[in-house]
BAZAKE-78309 format. One record per residue: residue number from 1; residue in one letter; x, y, z of N, C-alpha, C, O, CB in turn. Coordinates in steps of 0.1 Angstrom, whole numbers. Glycine has a CB too. Example, Ala and Ser with C-alpha at 12.3 -4.5 7.8 and 13.67 -1.06 7.14 Angstrom:
% BAZAKE-78309
VOLO resi resn    nu    nv    nw   cau   cav   caw    cu    cv    cw    ou    ov    ow   cbu   cbv   cbw
VOLO    1    a   132   -57    78   123   -45    78   132   -33    78   142   -33    85   113   -45    90
VOLO    2    s   128   -22    71   137   -11    71   129     0    79   134    11    80   141    -6    57
% end
This chain:
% BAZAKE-78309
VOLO resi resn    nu    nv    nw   cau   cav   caw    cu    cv    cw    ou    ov    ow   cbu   cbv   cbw
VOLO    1    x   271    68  -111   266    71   -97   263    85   -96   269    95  -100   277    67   -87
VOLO    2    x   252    87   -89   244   103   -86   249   108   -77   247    99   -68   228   104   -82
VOLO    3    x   254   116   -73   255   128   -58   252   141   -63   256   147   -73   272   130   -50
VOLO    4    x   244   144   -52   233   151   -48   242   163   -47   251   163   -39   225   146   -35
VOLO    5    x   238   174   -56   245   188   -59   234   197   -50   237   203   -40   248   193   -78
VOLO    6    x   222   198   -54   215   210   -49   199   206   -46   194   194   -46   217   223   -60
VOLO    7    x   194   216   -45   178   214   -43   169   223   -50   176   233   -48   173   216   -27
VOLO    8    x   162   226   -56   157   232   -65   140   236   -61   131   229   -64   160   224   -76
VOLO    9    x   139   249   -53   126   254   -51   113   264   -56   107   272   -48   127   256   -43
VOLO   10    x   109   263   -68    98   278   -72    95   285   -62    94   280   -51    82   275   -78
VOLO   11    x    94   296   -65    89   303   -57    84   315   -64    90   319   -74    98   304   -47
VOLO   12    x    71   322   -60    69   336   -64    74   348   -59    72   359   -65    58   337   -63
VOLO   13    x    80   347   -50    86   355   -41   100   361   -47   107   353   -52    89   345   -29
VOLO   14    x   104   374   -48   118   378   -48   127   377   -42   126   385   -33   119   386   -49
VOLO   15    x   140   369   -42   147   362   -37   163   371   -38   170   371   -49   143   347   -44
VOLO   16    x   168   380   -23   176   388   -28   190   380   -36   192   369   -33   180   396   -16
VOLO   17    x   197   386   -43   208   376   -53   202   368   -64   206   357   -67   217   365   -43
VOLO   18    x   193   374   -70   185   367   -79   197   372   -93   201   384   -94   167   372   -79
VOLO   19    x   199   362  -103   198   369  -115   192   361  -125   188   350  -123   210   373  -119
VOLO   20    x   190   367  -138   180   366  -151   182   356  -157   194   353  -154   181   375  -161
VOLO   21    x   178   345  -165   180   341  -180   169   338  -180   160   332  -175   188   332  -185
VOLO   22    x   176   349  -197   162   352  -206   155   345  -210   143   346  -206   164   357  -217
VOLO   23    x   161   333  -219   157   321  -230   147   316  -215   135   317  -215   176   308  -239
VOLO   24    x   151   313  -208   138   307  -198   129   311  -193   120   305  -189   139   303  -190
VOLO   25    x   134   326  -191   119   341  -187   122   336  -171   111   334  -165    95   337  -195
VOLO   26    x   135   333  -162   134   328  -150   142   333  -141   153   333  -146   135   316  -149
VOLO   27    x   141   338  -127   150   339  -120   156   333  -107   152   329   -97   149   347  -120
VOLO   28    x   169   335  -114   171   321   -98   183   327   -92   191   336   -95   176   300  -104
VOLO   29    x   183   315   -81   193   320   -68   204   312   -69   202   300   -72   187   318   -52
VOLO   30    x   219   319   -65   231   310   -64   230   297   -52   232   300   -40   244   320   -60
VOLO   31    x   227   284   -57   223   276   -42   240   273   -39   243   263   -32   211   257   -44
VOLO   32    x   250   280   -43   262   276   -41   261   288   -30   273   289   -27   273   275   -54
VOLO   33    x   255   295   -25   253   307   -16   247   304    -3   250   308     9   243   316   -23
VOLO   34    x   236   293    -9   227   289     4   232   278    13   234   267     7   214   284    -1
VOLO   35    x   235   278    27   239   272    37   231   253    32   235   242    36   234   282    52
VOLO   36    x   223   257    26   212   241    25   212   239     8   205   229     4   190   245    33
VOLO   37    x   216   243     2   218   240   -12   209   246   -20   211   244   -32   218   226   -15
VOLO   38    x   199   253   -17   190   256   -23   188   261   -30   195   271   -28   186   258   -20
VOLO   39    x   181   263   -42   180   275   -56   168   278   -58   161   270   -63   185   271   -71
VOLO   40    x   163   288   -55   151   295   -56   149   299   -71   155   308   -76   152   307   -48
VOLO   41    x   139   293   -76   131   296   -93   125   303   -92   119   301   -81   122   287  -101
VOLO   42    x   120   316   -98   110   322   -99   107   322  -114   114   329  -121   111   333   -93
VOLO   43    x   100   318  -117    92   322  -132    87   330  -139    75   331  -136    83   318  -134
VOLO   44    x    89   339  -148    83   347  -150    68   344  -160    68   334  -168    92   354  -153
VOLO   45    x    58   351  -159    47   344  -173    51   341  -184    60   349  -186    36   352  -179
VOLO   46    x    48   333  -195    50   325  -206    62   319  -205    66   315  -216    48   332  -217
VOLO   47    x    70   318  -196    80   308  -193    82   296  -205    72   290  -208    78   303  -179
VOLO   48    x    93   293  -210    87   281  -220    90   270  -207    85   259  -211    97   276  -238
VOLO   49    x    94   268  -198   104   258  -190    88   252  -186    78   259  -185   118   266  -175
VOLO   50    x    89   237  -184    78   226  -181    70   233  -171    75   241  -163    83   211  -175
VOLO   51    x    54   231  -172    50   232  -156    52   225  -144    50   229  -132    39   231  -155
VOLO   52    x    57   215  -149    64   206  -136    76   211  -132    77   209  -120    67   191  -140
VOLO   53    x    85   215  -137    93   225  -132    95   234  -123   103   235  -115    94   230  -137
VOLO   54    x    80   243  -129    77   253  -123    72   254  -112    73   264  -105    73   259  -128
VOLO   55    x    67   244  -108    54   240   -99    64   232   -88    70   239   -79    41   227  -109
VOLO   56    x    65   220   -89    74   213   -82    87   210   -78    95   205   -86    73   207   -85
VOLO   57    x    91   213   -62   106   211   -63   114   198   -70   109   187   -74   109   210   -49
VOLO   58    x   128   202   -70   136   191   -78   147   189   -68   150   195   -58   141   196   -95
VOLO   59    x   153   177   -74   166   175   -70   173   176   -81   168   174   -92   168   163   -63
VOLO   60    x   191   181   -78   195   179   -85   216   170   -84   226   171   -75   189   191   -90
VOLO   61    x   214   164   -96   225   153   -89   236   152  -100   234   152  -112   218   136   -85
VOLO   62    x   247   152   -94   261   155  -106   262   140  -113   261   132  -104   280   159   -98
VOLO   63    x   263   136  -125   264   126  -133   277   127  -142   281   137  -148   251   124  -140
VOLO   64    x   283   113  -142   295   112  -147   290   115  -164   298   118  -173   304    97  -142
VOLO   65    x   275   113  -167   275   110  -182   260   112  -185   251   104  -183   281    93  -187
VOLO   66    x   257   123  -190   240   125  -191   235   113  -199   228   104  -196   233   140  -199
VOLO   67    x   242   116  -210   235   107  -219   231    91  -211   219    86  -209   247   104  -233
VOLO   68    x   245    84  -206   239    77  -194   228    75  -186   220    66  -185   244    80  -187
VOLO   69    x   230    87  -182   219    85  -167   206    85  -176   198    75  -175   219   101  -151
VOLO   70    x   202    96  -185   194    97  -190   184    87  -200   172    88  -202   198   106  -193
VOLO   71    x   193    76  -205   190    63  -209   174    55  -206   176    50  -195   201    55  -202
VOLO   72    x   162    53  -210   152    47  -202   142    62  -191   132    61  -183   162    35  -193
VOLO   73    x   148    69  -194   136    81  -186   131    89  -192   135    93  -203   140    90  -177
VOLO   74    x   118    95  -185   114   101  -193   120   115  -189   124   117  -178   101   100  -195
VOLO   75    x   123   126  -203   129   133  -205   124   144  -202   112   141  -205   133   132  -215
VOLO   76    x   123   154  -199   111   167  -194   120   182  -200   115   193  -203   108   167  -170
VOLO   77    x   137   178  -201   135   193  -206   155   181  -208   162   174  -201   129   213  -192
VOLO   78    x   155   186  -225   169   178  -230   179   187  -232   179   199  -236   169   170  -244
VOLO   79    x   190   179  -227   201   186  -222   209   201  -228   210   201  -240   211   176  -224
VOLO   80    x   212   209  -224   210   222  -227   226   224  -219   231   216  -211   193   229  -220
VOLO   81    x   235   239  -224   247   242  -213   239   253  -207   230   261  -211   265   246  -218
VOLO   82    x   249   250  -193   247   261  -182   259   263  -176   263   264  -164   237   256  -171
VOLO   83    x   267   266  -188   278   276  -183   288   265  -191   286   254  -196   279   279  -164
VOLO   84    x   299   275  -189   311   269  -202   315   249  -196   319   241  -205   332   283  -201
VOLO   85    x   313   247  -183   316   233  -179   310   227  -176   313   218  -169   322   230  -172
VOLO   86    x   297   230  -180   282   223  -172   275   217  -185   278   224  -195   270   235  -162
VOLO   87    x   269   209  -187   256   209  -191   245   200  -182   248   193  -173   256   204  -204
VOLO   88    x   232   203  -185   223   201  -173   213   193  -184   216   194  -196   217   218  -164
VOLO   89    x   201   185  -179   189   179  -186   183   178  -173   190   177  -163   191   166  -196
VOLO   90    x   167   177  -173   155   175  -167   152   160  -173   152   156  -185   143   187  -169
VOLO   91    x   147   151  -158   144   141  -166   131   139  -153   136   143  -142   158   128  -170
VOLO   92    x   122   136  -152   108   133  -143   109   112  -139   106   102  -146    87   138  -157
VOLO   93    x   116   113  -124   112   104  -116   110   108  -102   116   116   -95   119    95  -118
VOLO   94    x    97    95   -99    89    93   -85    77   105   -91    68   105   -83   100    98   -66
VOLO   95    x    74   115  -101    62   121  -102    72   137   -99    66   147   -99    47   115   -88
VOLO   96    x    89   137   -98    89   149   -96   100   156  -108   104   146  -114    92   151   -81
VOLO   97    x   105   164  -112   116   171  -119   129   162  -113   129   160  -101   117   189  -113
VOLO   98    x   141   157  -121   155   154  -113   164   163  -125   162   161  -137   160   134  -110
VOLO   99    x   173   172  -121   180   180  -126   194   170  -122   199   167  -112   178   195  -120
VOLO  100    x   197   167  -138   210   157  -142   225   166  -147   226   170  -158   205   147  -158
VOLO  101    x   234   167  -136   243   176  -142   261   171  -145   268   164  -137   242   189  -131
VOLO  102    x   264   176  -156   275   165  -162   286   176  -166   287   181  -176   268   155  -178
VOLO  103    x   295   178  -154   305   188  -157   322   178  -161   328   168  -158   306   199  -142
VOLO  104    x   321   191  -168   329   184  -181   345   184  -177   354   183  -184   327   194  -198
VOLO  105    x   344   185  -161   361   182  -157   358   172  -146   366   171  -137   372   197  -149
VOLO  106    x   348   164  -148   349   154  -139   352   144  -143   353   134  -136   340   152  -132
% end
């Protein structure tokens, strides 16, 4: 079952509380900060991260089991950690980014 962790928005804009990672050339916002869940992307040029990514907001939703959820979709960016209890995967349904997140004390 999916519940709905955050919202995920590009933007070109500098976004105060931004910080870095490298490996993605991207900067983003704590949506654990934002009153509405929000996380502000900013990209930097040659980004390797999808243009669909970059381009289009996402949702994103806590999953008991990536591998799971991930089963039958298409895959847009495979599972990767984001931090010592997280790992995260991009998978594209309805035409948009869904950010799949599988923390490892749930």
């Amino acid at each position: 079952m999916r519940k709905i962790n955050h919202f995920g928005v590009p933007t070109t804009i500098t976004q105060e509380g931004e910080s870095y990672a490298e490996p993605m050339k991207l900067y983003l916002t704590d949506f654990n900060n934002s009153p509405n869940k929000i996380e502000f992307l900013r990209f930097e040029e040659g980004s390797p991260m999808p243009e669909l990514l970059q381009t289009v907001p996402h949702i994103a939703y806590e999953v008991p089991s990536l591998e799971e959820a991930m089963k039958g979709k298409e895959i847009l960016v495979e599972p990767f950690p984001a931090g010592e209890e997280l790992m995260v995967a991009f998978i594209v349904e309805e035409g948009i980014p869904i950010e799949l997140m599988e923390f490892k004390n749930n």
